[in-house]
C-alpha positions as CSV (number, residue, x, y, z in Angstrom):
1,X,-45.8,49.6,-11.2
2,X,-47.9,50.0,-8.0
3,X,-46.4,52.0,-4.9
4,X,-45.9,50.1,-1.7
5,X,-49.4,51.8,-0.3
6,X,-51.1,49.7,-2.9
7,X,-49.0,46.6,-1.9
8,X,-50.1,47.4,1.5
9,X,-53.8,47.9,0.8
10,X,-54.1,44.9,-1.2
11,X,-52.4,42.4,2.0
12,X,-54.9,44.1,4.4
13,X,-57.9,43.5,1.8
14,X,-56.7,39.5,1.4
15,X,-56.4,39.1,4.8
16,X,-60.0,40.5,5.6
17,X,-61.0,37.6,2.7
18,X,-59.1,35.1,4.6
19,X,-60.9,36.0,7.8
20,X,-64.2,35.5,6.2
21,X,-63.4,32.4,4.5
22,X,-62.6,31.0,7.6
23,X,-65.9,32.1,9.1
24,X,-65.0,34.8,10.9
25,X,-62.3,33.8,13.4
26,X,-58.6,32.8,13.0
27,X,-56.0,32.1,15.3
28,X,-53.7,35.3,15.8
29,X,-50.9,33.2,16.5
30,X,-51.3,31.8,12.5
31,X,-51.6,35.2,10.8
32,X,-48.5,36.5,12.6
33,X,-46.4,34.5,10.9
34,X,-48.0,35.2,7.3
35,X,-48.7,38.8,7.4
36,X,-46.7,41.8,8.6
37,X,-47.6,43.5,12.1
38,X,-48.5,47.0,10.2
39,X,-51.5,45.2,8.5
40,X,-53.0,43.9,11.4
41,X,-52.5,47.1,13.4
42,X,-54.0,48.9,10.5
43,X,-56.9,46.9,10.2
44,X,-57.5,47.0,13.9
45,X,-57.0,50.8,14.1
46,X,-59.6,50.8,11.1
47,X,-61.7,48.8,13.7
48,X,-62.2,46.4,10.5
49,X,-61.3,43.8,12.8
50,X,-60.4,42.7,17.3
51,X,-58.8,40.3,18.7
52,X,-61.0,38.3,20.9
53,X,-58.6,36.8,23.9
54,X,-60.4,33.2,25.0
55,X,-57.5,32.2,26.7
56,X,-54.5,33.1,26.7
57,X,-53.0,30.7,24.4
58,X,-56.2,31.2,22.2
59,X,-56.4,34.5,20.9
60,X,-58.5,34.9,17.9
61,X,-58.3,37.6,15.0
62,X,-62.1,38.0,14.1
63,X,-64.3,40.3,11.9
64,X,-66.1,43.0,13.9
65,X,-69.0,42.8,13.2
């Protein structure tokens, strides 16, 4: 049975896919309501990825790069 760190590690890792997928850039606004807060604040405290404000309705989750 994997531990919840696993869990954890394995949502941070699909969500990095996702971001690739999708060329590089999502809309924040889309992954907040399919991932957890704690796995994007991980990621970006891994500096695996930054939110890029356009405007402020139009934040973007990107790969750094």
């Amino acid at each position: 049975m994997a531990n919840s760190t696993d869990s954890f590690d394995r949502r941070a890792n699909h969500l990095l896919r996702s971001i690739r997928l999708c060329g590089g850039c999502v809309p924040l606004h889309s992954l907040q309501c399919q991932v957890s807060n704690s796995v994007i604040q991980t990621l970006l405290d891994k500096e695996l990825v930054q939110v890029q404000n356009r405007a402020i309705r139009n934040s973007q989750f990107a790969i750094r790069s």
